[in-house]
N, C-alpha and C positions, 0 to 999 in steps of 0.2 A: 760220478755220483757224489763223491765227497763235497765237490765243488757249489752240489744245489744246497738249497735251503732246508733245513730238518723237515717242515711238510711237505715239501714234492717227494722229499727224500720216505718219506712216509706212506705219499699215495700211492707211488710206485708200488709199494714194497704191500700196500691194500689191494693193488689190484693184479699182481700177479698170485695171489690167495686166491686157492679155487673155489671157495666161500664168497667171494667177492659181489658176484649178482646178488646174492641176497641180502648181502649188505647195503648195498646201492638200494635196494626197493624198500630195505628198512626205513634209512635219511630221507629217499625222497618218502615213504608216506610218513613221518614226520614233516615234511613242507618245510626239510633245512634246520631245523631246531638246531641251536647254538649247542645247547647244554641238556641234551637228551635223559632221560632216566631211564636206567637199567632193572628191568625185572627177570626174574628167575620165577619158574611156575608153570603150571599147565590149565587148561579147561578143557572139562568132559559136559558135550549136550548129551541127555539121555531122553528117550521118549519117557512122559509121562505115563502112559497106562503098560508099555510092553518089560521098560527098561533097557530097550534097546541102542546101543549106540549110534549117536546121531551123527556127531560129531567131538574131533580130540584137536586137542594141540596141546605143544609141552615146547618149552622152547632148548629141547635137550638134538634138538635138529637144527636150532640155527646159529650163528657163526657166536662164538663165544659161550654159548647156551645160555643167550638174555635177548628178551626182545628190548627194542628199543621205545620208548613210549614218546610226547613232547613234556616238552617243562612245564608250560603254559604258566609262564612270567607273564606280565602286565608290559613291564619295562622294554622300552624299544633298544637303549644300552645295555642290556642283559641277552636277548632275545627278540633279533629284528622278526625274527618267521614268527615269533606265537605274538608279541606284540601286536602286527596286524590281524593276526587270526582275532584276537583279544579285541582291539577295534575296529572290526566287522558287526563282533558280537555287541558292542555298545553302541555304535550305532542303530541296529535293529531294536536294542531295547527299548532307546530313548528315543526312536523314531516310533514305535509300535504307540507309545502312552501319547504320544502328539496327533498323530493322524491314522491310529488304528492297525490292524495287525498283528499273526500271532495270537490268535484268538481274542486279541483286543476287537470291541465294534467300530469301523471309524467314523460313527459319530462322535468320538472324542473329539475329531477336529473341530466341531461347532462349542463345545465346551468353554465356559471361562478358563484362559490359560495364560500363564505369565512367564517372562525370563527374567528372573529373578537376580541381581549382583548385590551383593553384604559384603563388606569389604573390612576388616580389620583396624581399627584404631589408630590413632598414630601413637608413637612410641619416643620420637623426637624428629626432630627434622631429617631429611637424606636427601641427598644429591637425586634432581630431578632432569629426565632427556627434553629435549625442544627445544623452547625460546631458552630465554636466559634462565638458568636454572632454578636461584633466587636472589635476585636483585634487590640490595636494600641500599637506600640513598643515603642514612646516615651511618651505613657500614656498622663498626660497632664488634664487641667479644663478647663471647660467653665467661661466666667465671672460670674457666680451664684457659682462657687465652685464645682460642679460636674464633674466625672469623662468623660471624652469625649469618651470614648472605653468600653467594657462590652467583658473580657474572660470569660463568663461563657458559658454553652456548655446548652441551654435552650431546653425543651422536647416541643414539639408542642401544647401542651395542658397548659403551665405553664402560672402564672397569669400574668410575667412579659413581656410577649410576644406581642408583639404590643404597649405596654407602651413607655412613651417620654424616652428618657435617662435624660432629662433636663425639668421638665416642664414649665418651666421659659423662656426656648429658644424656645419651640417648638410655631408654630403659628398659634395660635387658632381661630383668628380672620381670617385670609386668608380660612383655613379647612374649619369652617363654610359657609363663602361665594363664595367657590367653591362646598358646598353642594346647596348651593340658586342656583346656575347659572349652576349645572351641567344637567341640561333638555337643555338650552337654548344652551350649548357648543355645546352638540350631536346635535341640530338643525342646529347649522350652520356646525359644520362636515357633515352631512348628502350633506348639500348644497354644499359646497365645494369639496365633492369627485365628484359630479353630472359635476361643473364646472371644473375640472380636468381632468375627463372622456372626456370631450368635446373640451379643450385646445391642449388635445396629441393629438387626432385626425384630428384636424383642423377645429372642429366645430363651430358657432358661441354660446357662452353658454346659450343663450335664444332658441337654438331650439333644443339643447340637448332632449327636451320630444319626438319629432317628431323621434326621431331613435332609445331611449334604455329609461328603466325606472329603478331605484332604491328602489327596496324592501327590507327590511327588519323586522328584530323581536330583539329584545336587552329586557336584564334584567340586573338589575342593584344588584350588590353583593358588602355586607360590607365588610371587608378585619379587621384581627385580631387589624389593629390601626387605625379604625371605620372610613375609609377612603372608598365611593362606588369605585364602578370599575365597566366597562360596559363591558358584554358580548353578540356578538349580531353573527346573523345568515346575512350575504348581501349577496343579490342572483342578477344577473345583466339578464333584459330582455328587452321583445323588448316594443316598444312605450304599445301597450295594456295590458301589463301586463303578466300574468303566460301562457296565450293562444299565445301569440307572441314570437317568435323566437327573440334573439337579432341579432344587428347588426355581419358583421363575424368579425369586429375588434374589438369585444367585448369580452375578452380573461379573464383568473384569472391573470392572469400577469398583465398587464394592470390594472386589476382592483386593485389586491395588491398593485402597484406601487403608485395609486392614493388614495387609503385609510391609507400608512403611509406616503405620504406628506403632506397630508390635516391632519392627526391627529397630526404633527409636526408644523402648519401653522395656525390654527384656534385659534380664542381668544374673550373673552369675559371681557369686561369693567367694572365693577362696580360701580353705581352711587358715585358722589365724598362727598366723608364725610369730615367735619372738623378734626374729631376724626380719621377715617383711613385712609385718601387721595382718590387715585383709584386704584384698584387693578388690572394687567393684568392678567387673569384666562384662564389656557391651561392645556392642556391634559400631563399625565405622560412621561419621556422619555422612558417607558417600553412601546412598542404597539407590540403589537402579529397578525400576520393575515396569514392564516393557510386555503390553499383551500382544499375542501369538493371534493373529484373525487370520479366519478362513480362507477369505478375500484375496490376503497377500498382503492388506494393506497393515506393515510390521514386518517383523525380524521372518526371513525363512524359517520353515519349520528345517528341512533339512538339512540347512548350512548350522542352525543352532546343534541337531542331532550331533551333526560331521562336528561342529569343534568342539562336543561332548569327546566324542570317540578320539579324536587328536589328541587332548589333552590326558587322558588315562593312561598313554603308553607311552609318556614323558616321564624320565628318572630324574632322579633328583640332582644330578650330576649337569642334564639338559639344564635344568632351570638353575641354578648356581645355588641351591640352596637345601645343603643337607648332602645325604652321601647312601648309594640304592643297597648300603650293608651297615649292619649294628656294628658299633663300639662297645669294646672288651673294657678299655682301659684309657688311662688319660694322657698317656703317650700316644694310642690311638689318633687322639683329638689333635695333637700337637703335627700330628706327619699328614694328616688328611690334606688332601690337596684342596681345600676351601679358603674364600675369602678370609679374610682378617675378621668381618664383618660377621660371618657365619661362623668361625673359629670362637667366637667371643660367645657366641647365643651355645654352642655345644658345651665351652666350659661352664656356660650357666645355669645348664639342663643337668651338668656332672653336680657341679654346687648344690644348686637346690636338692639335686636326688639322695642326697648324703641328711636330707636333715627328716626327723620321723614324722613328721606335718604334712611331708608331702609324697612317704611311702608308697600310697595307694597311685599315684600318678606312673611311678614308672618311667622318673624323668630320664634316668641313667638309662634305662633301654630302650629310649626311644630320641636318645640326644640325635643320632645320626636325621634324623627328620627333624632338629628344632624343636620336642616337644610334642610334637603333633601325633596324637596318636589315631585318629578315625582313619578310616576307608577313605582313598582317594574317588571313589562313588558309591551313593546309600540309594534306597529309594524307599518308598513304602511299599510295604504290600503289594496293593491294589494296583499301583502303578501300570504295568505291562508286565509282560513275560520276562522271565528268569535265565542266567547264564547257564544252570542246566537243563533247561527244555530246548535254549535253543543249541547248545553240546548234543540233546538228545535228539534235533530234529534234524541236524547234520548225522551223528551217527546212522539216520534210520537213512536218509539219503543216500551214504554211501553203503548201507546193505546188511549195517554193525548192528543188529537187531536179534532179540533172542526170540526163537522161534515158540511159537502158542503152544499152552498144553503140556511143555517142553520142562524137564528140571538140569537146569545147570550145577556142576561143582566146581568150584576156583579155589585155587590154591597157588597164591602169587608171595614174594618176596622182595627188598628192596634188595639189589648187590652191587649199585653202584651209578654215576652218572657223568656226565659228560662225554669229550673224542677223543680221539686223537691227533695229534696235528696235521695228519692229512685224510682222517674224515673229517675235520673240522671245516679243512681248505675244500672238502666236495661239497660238504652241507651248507655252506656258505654261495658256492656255485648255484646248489641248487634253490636258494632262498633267492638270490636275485633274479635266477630265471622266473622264477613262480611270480615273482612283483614285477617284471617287463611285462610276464604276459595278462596281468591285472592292467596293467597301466595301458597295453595295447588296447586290452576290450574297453576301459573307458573312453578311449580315444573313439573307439568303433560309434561306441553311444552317443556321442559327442554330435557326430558324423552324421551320424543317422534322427540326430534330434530328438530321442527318446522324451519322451512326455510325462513320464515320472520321476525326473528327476536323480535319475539312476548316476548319473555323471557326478554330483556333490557327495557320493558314498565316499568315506573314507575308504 
């Protein structure tokens, strides 16, 4: 026994505990959770009109006297088991506001719909993958002494890929404070396609809401030189939302038209520093927008869903840029295992956060992401359904429904979270079995040719 590894040495010593089955049915109905939450607490159903008890639990019966709940982390580095769980649920979302679903109608699918790329400014030059990276015939320095071109022929995966050619020239301080303000950019884009829509048609742009409404869903993706870039889902309808017809002059033409001049026209100020001035902050000159037809003929609706859902449950560790935990301190920033590249954008998020200009940003608490502080996915309103209707349309599935008429009392507790190292080595067991037998019934659908499209689910 000495001779195994501390979790067999562990599991063992789990399952010879006469408590042990029920611990087993805990992990697996968590679906393997890495990093489980531990509660303490009980619930009483009582009948509404007798008062009679319907039903009890107390978790002073099961093995530690905690049940086990999931974390439901985003993160597939944190949490492989809820990660998927998690894009499942973004898939359905962002599939439901594209082709209906979920109490969406799916005449959405005939709707004007676009997939939208904004891409981030440049900041100085970096080392680029493919052909020659950049090739300049009269070669040439920058004032630091560096080479201004890079003939090397870089593989996509190489460390120098995204990297400054100059770190000296590149601008760290602007990078940064276009991570602060890129929520705030997309809010007024959002606004101004709305006022756009309304100008070409002769609208007055205060009553734009009274004939068409702006939906959409956007995720926000790092890029190899740790720069976000917004990919979003805009769907155009009418005043109520997914149940309303849009106007007829409410076209994808029209709506492209208005979503690359408002992403070439929108800007965002920066409070004025002594130390940086003011910054004008705008969207990349690269903008992509690409209509969604019913047809087929354009991007799949469900392959765009799937790389919505794929991309949400990437840490920041996956994309090389940022770190999936806050920094305390700026020894923190110094032992992180990041680039040099990213090492420099944290100490600039520590920098700026230190001066009273740019207090409200929050740069020191959010250095570990670069500044960046929005939702890796927003949507409107309107868009589709919710991650807790569809948490709740799963609960009612498996049976987790409180019964009608019914008054419940709860009384729950945090006491702790996480394994041990050899429920960790089970729960683990059990997350990959649960993703074989995912992966088998794809294969099944596959097979069998399903007509929905069921096989491109994340």
């Amino acid at each position: 026994m000495r001779q195994l590894p501390e979790a067999d040495r562990d599991a063992i010593r789990l399952a010879q505990d006469p408590t042990f089955p029920r611990l087993l049915a805990q992990i697996t109905g968590t679906g393997g959770c890495s990093h489980p939450i531990h509660l303490s607490g009980f619930t009483t159903t009582l009948d509404g009109a007798t008062g009679e008890i319907l039903h009890h639990y107390d978790t002073r019966h099961e093995p530690g006297e905690r049940l086990l709940v999931r974390c439901r982390n985003r993160r597939a580095t944190v949490c492989p088991a809820c990660s998927r769980l998690h894009a499942g649920d973004t898939y359905h979302l962002v599939r439901a506001g594209l082709l209906g679903g979920k109490n969406i109608p799916d005449t959405v699918r005939h709707r004007p719909r676009l997939f939208v790329t904004l891409t981030a400014p440049s900041f100085g030059p970096v080392h680029r993958a493919g052909e020659l990276c950049r090739p300049r015939r009269d070669g040439g320095t920058c004032e630091h002494g560096r080479p201004l071109g890079c003939a090397v022929v870089h593989a996509p995966d190489a460390p120098a890929v995204g990297q400054p050619l100059c770190p000296d020239c590149y601008d760290y301080t602007a990078h940064v404070l276009w991570h602060a303000h890129a929520s705030k950019l997309w809010d007024r884009f959002v606004i101004d396609v709305r006022r756009r829509l309304a100008s070409s048609v002769g609208l007055v742009q205060s009553r734009f809401a009274r004939h068409a409404r702006l939906s959409f869903a956007r995720v926000a993706e790092y890029q190899k030189r740790a720069a976000v870039h917004v990919h979003a889902v805009v769907r155009l309808d009418g005043p109520n939302g997914p149940d309303d017809e849009p106007p007829a002059w409410g076209t994808a033409e029209l709506l492209t038209d208005a979503v690359r001049a408002s992403a070439g026209r929108v800007l965002v100020r920066t409070p004025h520093s002594r130390a940086v001035g003011e910054l004008a902050l705008r969207w990349g000159a690269q903008v992509d927008a690409r209509p969604l037809r019913a047809d087929g003929d354009g991007p799949n609706d469900d392959a765009v869903a799937a790389y919505v859902a794929k991309y949400v449950t990437k840490g920041a560790s996956e994309t090389g840029a940022g770190l999936d935990h806050s920094l305390t301190t700026w020894a923190d920033i110094e032992s992180a295992p990041v680039s040099e590249h990213v090492r420099t954008l944290m100490h600039t998020c520590w920098h700026l956060g230190g001066l009273p200009e740019y207090a409200p940003l929050r740069l020191r608490a959010w250095a570990h992401t670069l500044g960046y502080r929005g939702h890796i996915l927003t949507k409107s309103r309107a868009y589709s359904t919710t991650y807790a209707a569809l948490r709740a349309e799963r609960a009612q599935h498996l049976g987790h429904t409180d019964t009608p008429d019914a008054a419940t009392e709860r009384q729950w507790r945090y006491v702790g979270s996480g394994l041990t190292p050899g429920a960790a080595l089970i729960a683990a067991g059990i997350a990959e079995d649960l993703a074989e037998s995912r992966r088998l019934g794809t294969e099944a659908i596959q097979e069998g040719g399903g007509a929905d499209n069921r096989a491109s689910r994340p």
